[in-house]
C-alpha positions as CSV (number, residue, x, y, z in Angstrom):
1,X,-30.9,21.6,-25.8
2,X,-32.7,23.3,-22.3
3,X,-31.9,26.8,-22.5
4,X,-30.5,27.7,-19.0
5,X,-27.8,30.2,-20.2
6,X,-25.8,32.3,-17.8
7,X,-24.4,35.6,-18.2
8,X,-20.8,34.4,-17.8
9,X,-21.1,32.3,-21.2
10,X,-23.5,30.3,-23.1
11,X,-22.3,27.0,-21.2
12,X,-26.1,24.7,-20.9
13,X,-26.9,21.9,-19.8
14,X,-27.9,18.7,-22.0
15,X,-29.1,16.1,-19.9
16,X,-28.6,15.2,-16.4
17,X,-29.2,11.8,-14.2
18,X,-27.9,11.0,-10.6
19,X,-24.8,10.4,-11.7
20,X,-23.9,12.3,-15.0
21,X,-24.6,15.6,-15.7
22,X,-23.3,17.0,-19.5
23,X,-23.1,20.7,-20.5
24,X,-22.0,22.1,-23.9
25,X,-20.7,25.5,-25.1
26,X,-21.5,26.3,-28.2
27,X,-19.2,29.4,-28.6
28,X,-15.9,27.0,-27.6
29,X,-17.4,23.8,-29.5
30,X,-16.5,22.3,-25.7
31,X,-18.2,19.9,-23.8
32,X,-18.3,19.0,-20.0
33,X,-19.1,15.8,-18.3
34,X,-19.2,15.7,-15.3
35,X,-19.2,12.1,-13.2
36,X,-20.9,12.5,-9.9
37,X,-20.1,8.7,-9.0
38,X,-19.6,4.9,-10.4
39,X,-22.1,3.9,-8.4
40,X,-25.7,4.0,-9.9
41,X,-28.8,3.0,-7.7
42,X,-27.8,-1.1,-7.9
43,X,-30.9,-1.6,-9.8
44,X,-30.5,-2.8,-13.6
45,X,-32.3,0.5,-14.6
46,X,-30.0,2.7,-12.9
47,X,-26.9,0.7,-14.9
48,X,-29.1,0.8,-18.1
49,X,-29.6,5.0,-17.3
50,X,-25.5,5.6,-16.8
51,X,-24.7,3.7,-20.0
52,X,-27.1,5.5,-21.9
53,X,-26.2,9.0,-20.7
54,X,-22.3,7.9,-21.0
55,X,-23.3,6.6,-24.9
56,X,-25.1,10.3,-25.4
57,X,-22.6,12.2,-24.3
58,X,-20.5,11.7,-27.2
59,X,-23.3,11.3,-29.7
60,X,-24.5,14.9,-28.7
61,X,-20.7,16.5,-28.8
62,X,-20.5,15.1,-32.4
63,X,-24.0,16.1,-33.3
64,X,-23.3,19.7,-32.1
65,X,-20.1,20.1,-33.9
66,X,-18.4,19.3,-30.4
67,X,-14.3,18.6,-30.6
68,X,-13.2,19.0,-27.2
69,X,-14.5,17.2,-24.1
70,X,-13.6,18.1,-19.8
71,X,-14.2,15.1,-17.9
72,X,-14.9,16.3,-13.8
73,X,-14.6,13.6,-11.9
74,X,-14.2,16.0,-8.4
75,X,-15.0,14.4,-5.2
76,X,-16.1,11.4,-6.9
77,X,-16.2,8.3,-3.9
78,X,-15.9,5.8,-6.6
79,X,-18.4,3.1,-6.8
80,X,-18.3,-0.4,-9.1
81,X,-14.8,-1.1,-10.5
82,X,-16.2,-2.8,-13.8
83,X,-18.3,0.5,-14.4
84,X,-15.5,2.7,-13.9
85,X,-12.9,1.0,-16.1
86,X,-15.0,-0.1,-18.8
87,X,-16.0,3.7,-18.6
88,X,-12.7,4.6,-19.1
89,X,-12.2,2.1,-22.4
90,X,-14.6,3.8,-23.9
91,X,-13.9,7.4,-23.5
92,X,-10.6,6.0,-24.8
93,X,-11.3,4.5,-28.0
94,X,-11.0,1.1,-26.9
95,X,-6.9,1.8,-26.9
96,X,-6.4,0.7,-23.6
97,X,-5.3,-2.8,-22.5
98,X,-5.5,-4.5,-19.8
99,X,-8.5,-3.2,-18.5
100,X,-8.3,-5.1,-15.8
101,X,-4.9,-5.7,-14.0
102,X,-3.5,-7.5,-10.8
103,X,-4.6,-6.9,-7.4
104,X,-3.8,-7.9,-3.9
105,X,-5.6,-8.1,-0.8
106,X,-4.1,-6.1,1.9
107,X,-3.1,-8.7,5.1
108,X,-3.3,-7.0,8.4
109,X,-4.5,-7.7,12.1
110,X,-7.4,-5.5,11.8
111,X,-8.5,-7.4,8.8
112,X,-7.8,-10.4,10.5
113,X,-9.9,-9.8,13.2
114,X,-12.8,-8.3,10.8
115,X,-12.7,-11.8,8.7
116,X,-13.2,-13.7,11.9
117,X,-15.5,-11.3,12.7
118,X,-17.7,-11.8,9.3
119,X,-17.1,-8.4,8.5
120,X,-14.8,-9.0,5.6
121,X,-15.8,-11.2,2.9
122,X,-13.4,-14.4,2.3
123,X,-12.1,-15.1,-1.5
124,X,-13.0,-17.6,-3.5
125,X,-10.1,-18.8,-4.4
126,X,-11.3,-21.9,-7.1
127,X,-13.2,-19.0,-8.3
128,X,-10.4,-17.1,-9.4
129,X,-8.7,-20.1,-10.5
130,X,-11.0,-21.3,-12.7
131,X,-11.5,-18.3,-15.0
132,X,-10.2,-18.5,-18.0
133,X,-6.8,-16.2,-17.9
134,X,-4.9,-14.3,-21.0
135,X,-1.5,-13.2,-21.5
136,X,1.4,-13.1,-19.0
137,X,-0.5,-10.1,-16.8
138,X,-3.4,-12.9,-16.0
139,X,-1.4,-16.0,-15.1
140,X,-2.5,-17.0,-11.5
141,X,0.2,-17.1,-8.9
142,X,1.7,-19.6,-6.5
143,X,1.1,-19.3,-2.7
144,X,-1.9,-17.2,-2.7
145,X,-2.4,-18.1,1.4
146,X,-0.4,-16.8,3.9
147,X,0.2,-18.3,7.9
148,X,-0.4,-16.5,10.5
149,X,0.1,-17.5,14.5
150,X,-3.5,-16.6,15.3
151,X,-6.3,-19.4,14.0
152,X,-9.2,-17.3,12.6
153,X,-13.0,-18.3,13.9
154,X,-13.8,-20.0,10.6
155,X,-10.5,-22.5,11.3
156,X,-11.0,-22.9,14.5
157,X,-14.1,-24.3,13.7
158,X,-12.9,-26.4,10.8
159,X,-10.2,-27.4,12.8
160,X,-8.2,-26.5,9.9
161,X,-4.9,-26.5,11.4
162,X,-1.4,-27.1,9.4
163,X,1.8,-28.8,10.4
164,X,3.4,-26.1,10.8
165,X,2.9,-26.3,14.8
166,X,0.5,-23.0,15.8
167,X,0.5,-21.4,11.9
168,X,-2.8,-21.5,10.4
169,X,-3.7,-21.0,7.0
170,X,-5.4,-18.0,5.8
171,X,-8.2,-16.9,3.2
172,X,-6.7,-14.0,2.0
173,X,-4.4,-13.3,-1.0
174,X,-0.5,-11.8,-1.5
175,X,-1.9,-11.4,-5.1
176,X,-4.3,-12.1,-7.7
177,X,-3.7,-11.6,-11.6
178,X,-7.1,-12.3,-12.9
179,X,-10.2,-9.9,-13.7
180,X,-11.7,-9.2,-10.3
181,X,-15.3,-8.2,-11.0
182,X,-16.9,-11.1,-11.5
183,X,-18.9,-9.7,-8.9
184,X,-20.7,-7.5,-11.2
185,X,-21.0,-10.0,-14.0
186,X,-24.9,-9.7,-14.0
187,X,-24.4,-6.4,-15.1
188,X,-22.5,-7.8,-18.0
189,X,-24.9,-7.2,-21.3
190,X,-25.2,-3.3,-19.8
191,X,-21.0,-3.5,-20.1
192,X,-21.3,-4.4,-23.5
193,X,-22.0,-1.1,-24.8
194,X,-19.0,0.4,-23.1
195,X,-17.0,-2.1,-24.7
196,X,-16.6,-0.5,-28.1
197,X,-15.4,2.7,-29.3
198,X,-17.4,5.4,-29.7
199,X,-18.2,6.7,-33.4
200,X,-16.4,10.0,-33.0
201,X,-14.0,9.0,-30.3
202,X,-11.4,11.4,-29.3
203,X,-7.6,11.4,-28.9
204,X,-5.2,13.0,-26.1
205,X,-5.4,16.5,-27.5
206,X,-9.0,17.0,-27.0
207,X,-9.4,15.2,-23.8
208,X,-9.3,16.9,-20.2
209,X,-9.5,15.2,-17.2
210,X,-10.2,17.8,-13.6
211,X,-10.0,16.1,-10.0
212,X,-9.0,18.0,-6.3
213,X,-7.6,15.3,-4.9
214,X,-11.0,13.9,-3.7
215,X,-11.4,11.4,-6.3
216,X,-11.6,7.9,-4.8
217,X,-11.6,4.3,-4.5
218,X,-12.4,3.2,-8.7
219,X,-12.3,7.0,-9.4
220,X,-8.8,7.5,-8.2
221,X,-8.4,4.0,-10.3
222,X,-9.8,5.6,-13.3
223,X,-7.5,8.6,-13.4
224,X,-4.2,7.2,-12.6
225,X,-5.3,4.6,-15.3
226,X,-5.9,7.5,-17.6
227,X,-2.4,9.4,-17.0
228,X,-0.5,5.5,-17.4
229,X,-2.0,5.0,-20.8
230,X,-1.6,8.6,-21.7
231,X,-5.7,9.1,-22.5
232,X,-5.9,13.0,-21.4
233,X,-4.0,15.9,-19.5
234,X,-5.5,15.8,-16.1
235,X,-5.7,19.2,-14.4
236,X,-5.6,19.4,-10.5
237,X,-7.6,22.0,-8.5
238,X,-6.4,23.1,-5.6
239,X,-2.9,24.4,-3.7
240,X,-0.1,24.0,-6.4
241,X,2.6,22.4,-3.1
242,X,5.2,23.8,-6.0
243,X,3.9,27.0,-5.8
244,X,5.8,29.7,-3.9
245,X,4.2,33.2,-2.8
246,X,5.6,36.8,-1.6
247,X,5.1,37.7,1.6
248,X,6.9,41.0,3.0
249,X,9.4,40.0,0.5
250,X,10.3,36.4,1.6
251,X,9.7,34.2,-0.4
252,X,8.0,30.9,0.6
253,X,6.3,27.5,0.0
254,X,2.9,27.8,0.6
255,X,1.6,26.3,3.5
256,X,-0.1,22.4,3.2
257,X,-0.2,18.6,4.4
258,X,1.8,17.2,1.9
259,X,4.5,18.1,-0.3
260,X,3.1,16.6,-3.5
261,X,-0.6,16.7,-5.1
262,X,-2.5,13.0,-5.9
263,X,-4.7,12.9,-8.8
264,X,-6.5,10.5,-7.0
265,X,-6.8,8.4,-3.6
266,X,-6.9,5.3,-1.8
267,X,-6.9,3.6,-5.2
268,X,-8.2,0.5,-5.3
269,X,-11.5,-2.1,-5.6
270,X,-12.7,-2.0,-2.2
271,X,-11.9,0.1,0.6
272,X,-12.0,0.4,4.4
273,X,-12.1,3.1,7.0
274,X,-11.6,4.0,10.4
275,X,-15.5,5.1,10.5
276,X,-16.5,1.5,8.8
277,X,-14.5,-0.3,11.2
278,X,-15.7,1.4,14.3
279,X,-19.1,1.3,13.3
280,X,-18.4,-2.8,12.6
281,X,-17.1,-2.8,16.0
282,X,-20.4,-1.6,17.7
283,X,-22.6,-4.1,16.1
284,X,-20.2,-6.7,18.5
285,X,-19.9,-4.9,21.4
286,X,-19.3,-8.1,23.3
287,X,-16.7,-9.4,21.2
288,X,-13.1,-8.8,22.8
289,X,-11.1,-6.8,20.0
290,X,-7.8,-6.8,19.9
291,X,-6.2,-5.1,17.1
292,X,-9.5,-2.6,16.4
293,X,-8.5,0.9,17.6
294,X,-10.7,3.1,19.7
295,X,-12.7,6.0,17.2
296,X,-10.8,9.2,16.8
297,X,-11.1,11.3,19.9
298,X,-12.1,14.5,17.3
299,X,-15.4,14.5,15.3
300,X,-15.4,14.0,11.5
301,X,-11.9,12.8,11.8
302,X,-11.0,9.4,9.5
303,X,-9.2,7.5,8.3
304,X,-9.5,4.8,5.4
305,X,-7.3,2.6,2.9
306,X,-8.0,-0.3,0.7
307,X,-8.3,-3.6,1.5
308,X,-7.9,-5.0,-2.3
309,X,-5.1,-2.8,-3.9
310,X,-5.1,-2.6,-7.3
311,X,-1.5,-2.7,-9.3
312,X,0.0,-0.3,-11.6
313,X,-0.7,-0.9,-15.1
314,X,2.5,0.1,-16.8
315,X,5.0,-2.2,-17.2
316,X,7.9,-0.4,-15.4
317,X,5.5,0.0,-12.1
318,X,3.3,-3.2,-12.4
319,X,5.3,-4.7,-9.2
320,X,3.8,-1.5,-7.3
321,X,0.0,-0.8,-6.0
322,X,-1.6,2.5,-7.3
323,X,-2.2,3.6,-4.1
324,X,1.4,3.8,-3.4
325,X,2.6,5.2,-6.2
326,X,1.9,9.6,-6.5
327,X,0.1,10.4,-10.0
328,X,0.8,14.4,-9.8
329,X,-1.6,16.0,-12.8
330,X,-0.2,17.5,-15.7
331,X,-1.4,21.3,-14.2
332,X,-2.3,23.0,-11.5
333,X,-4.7,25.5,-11.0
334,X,-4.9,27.6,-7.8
335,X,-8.4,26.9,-6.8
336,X,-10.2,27.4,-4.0
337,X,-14.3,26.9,-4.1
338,X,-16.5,28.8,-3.1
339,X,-18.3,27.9,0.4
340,X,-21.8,27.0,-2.1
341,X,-22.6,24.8,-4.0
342,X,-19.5,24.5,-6.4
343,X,-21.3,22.1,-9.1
344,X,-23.7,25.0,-9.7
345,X,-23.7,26.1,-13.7
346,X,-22.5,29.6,-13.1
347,X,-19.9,28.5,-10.8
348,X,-19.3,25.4,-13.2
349,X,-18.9,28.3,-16.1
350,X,-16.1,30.5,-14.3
351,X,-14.2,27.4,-13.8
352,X,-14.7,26.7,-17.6
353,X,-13.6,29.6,-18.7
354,X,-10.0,29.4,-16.5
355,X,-9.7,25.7,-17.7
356,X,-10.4,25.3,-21.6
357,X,-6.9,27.0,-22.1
358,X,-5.2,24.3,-21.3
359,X,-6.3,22.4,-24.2
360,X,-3.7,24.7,-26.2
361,X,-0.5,23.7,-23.9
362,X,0.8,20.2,-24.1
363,X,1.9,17.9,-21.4
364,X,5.6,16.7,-21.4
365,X,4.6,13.3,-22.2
366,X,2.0,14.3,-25.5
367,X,2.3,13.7,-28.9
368,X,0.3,15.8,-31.5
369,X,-1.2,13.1,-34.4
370,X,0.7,13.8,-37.6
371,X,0.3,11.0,-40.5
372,X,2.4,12.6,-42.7
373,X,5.6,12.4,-40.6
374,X,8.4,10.0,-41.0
375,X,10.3,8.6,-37.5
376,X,14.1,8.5,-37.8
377,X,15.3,5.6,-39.5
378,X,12.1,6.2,-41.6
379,X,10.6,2.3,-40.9
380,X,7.0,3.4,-39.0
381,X,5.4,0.6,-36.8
382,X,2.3,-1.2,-38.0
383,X,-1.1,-0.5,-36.5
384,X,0.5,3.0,-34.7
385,X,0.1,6.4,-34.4
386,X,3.3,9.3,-34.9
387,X,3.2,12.6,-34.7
388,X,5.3,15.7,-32.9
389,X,6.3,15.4,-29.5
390,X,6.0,18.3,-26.8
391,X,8.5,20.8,-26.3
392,X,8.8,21.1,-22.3
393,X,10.4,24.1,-22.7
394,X,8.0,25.9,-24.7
395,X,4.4,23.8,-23.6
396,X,4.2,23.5,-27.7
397,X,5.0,20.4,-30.2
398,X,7.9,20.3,-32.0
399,X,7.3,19.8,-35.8
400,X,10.8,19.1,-36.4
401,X,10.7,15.3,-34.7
402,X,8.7,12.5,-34.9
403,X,8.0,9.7,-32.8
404,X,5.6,7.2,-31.9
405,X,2.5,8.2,-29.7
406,X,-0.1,5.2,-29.2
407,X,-1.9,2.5,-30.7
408,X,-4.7,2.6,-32.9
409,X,-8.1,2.2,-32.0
410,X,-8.4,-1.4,-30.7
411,X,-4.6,-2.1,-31.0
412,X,-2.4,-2.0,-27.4
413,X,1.6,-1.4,-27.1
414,X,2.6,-4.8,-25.5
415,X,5.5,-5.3,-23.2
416,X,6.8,-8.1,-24.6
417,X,6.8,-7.4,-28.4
418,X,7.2,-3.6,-28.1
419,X,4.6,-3.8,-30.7
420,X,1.2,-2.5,-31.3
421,X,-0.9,-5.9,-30.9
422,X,-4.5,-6.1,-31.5
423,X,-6.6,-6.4,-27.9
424,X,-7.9,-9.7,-28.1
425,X,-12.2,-9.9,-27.4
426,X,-11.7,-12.9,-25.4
427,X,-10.6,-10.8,-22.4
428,X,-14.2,-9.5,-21.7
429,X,-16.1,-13.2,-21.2
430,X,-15.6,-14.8,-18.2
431,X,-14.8,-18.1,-20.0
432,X,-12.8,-18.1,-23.5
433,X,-13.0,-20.8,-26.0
434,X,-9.6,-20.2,-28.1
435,X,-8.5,-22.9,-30.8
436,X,-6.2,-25.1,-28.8
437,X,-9.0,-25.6,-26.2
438,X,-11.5,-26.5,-29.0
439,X,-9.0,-29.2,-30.4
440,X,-7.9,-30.2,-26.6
441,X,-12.1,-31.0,-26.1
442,X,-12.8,-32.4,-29.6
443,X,-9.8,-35.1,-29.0
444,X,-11.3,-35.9,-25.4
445,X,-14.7,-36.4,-27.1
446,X,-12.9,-38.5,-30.1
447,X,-11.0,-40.1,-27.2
448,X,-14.3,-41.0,-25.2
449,X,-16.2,-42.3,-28.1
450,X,-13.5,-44.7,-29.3
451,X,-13.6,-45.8,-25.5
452,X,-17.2,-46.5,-25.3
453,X,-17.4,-48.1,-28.6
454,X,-14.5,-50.5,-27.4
455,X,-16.1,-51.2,-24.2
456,X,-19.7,-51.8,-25.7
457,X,-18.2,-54.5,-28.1
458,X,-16.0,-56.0,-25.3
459,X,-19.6,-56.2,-23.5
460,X,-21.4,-58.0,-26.4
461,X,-18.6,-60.3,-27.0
462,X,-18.4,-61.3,-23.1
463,X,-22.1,-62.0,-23.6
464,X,-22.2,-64.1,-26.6
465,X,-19.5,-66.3,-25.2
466,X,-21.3,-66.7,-22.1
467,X,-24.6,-68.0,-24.0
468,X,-22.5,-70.2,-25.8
469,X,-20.7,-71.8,-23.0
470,X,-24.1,-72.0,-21.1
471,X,-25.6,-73.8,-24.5
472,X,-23.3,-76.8,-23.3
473,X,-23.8,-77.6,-20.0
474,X,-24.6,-81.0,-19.0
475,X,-28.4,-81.7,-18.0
476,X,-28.4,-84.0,-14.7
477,X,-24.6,-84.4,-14.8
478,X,-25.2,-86.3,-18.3
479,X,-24.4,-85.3,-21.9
């Protein structure tokens, strides 16, 4: 370990990289990750680098004596949405499942007019259709096109035009249930070692999550994953909109933009903006736009939203995209940086030292692990985990009651069974060989052979009795 102490605490950093920078305290047996980005440099090194510092970091807590781990993810822009998710199986334990849920892609004038454009990539949709899908979550759905009164370029020059009078077929989806990163498939082999649990993984009690808002795109995706499946408490940093102050003894809500705090923002696998858009625009300043508005009138002001919108992953909210649905964090703290570099280690170590007490106050949904207790009715679920829940009241566990928590490592809770069902491998190839396929191809082959041997000895015997007849006929018209 580099010895870069500070006088607020003996908080020092590990290792670093562009995009992952871990610290450990000795004193508190604490570490802290912090996650830059999802996005390293495109290169296969840079993917090779992330996995390896993400792989360390919990080889080094466990090799220090580590228990706890914070997880920063602050103004984080997101980055590849295979990278971020598979990140999070792995801080996880491999207990979450599906990794990768449902999507849609956002239909709307402006991305109308940016696919005609070539400014918005068109969807494959055989692609899709032709990946081998699992469980009720990846079935493919009917009427994946929509019609629209306005031909795009691309049909006008197919002249692909309906019967439906002036409505035209479009390339876009209402929704896709398959895994939508195929995209990043050569990164695949890299994925693999996030695809197992880590050797000293760690459960909900020792896991902390930070974000202020900022956290975007795959980010915001990763956190509002995290707080469905119940991986960590997520603290927020920022104005508490709950909060209420004193002034000349009124008492009042403290001034903000919204009435409500998002762990995370404009969740989703790929997004837009008012700046990208704009900046699209210019490129084709002699293309007539129609639905593009002008650039905000007000420097550095923007907009942006996602184009494919990722649905929730629990089963009461699957109908409803992430970025619709508000993920408030289990706490708040009143924060406000400082006008410097925030990330700094000193600054990093104040913020530490306000933070790591929330390790000992449980959220209303957390259950603290305890084998030895006995659910009422006393018949315990295979393959889960009991223990005490939290006392909402009190921010403590209740040792009195016992109920069930989560699934073991590499065991999910499915919706259909209620229980905890092991998470089938097959999910993370793009193409799955399961039993009933390998019988459906071995009859076809059986099948096909039979056929071919039938049709050989048809040949042969169509060719003997040819010879023969052709042995007998007459020489000169004469026998």
């Amino acid at each position: 370990m580099n010895s870069n102490l500070n006088e607020d605490g003996d908080l020092t950093e590990v290792f670093h990289n562009d995009q992952i920078y871990f610290y450990y305290s000795n004193q508190t047996k604490i570490g802290y990750l912090r996650i830059n980005s999802f996005s390293p440099n495109g290169t296969k090194e840079g993917f090779i680098d992330y996995v390896d510092k993400m792989v360390w970091t919990f080889d080094k807590l466990h090799k220090h004596n580590g228990t706890k781990l914070i997880i920063d993810v602050r103004s984080n822009k997101g980055g590849y949405s295979t990278l971020s998710s598979l990140t999070l199986q792995f801080i996880s334990g491999n207990t979450i499942y599906p990794i990768f849920g449902s999507y849609d892609t956002r239909h709307s004038p402006i991305h109308d007019e940016l696919f005609d454009a070539g400014l918005l990539d068109p969807i494959n949709h055989l692609e899709y259709l032709t990946q081998k899908l699992e469980k009720k979550w990846y079935n493919p759905g009917l009427n994946r096109t929509f019609t629209s009164q306005i031909p795009t370029d691309n049909q006008k020059q197919n002249k692909n035009k309906n019967k439906n009078g002036d409505a035209f077929n479009h390339t876009y989806s209402n929704r896709y249930t398959v895994n939508i990163f195929e995209n990043e498939k050569e990164f695949d082999s890299i994925y693999d070692r996030l695809k197992t649990s880590p050797s000293y993984a760690l459960d909900q009690q020792h896991l902390l999550f930070l974000t202020d808002g900022l956290c975007e795109g795959s980010c915001s995706v990763f956190l509002k994953q995290a707080q469905e499946q119940h991986i960590g408490k997520i603290i927020g940093l920022g104005i508490d909109p709950s909060k209420k102050i004193n002034s000349n003894g009124r008492v009042k809500q403290i001034s903000q933009t919204a009435p409500y705090f998002d762990v995370g923002s404009s969740a989703g696998g790929q997004q837009s903006s008012s700046e990208y858009i704009n900046e699209k625009k210019n490129l084709k300043s002699k293309k007539k736009w129609k639905s593009i508005p002008p650039p905000f009138p007000r420097y550095g002001s923007h907009v942006s939203w996602t184009v494919q919108e990722i649905f929730s992953y629990k089963n009461e909210t699957k109908n409803t995209p992430l970025e619709f649905l508000v993920n408030p964090p289990d706490l708040i703290h009143q924060y406000f940086p400082d006008p410097v570099d925030e990330f700094e280690i000193t600054r990093i170590q104040k913020l530490f030292n306000v933070i790591t007490p929330a390790f000992d106050i449980c959220a209303p949904w957390e259950v603290q692990k305890k084998s030895s207790c006995q659910p009422e009715g006393g018949i315990r679920m295979d393959f889960a985990v009991y223990g005490n829940p939290c006392d909402p009241t009190t921010q403590q566990f209740d040792d009195s009651q016992c109920v069930f928590s989560y699934c073991q490592y590499g065991y999910y809770l499915s919706p259909e069974t209620g229980n905890c069902t092991i998470i089938p491998k097959e999910y993370q190839d793009h193409f799955v060989v399961t039993p009933i396929l390998i019988i459906i191809l071995v009859a076809f082959c059986v099948v096909s052979v039979i056929i071919i041997i039938i049709a050989v000895v048809l040949i042969v015997l169509l060719v003997q009795r040819f010879r023969r007849r052709s042995s007998y006929q007459p020489i000169n018209g004469q026998f």
